[in-house]
Residue, then its C-alpha position, 0 to 999 in steps of 0.5 A: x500500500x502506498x499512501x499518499x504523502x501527508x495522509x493519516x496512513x503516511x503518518x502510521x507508516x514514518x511512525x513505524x505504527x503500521x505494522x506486518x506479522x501475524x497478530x491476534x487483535x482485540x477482537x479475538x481475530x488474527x490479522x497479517x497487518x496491525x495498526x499501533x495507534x500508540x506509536x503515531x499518538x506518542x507525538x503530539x503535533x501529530x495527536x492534534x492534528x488527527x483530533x482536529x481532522x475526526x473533530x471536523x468530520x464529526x461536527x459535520x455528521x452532528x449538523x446543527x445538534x450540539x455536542x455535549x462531550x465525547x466518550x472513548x474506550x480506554x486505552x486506544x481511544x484515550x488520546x485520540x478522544x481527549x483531542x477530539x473533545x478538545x478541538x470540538x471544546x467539551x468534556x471528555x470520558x472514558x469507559x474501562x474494563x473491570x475485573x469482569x472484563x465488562x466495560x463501565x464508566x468508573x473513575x467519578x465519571x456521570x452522564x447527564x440524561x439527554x446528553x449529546x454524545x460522540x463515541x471515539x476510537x482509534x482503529x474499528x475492526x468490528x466496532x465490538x469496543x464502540x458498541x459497548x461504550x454507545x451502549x453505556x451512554x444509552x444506558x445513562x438516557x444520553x443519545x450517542x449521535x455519531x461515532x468516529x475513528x482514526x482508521x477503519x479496518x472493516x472497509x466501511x462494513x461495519x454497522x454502528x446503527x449510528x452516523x461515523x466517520x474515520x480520517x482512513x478507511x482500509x479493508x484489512x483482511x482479519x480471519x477467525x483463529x480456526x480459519x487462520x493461514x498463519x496459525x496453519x503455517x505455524x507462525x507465531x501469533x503475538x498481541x502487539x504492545x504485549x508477550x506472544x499469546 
């Protein structure tokens, strides 16, 4: 893939965040391509500059509706949500997992009801992480009016029942451990930023 000098995917690859190997996700999918936002967040002129772009495509998805603040899933979306809500000049939460791996709003973090919510991410494969952030803020009677990301991996394919937007958009192909070529080759599967799995 040759990306366009300037472009979100140009920064991914001189960052060495646009990485090739065999790689299981957070989804539970494996994939020959991975994209380790953290390495392109870690500097933040280039931070900035994605938050303001997402912030742009977002308000355009919101029209004339107000946004109250963004919500992002921790820990991919921490950067790149905070640099949304800063461009966009509101409030930023996040969600975390608990000890049951179930996603929740903690640290002293309150939804109003009838508050106008944007849900941000840095990469979507399946948008399973979005969904269940669009589903805590339901959960409080806020409205989640659009989401977005720094890439999409799904090729557009994926169905949040709400408006988004993403300043790249890929198809990445991912495969199903049991229908993985790698794993029948016997590569060795690792999930980036941690030990082999």
């Amino acid at each position: 893939m040759t990306p366009q000098p300037g472009s979100v995917l140009d920064l991914f690859q001189n960052t060495g965040a646009y990485l090739k190997g065999h790689f299981r996700l957070t989804s539970g999918l494996h994939s020959g391509e991975y994209l380790q936002s953290a390495l392109v967040l870690q500097h933040p002129q280039h931070a900035e500059r994605m938050g303001r772009e997402l912030a742009a495509k977002i308000s355009g998805l919101a029209g004339e509706g107000r946004i109250d603040f963004v919500i992002s899933p921790a820990l991919g979306g921490l950067i790149i949500g905070h640099e949304v809500a800063r461009a966009l000049g509101v409030p930023f939460l996040f969600t975390e997992r608990d000890a049951d791996r179930k996603m929740s709003l903690r640290r002293g973090f309150s939804i109003r009801e009838g508050a106008r919510a944007v849900v941000i991410e840095d990469v979507i494969t399946t948008g399973g992480s979005t969904r269940e952030v669009i589903d805590i803020v339901r959960a409080y009677g806020a409205v989640a009016i659009a989401a977005g990301s720094v890439i999409d991996r799904s090729g557009g394919a994926v169905d949040l029942g709400i408006p988004r937007a993403a300043l790249e958009t890929l198809k990445v192909v991912s495969y199903d451990p049991e229908r993985c070529p790698m794993c029948a080759a016997g590569e060795p599967v690792v999930k980036p930023g941690s030990r082999p799995v």
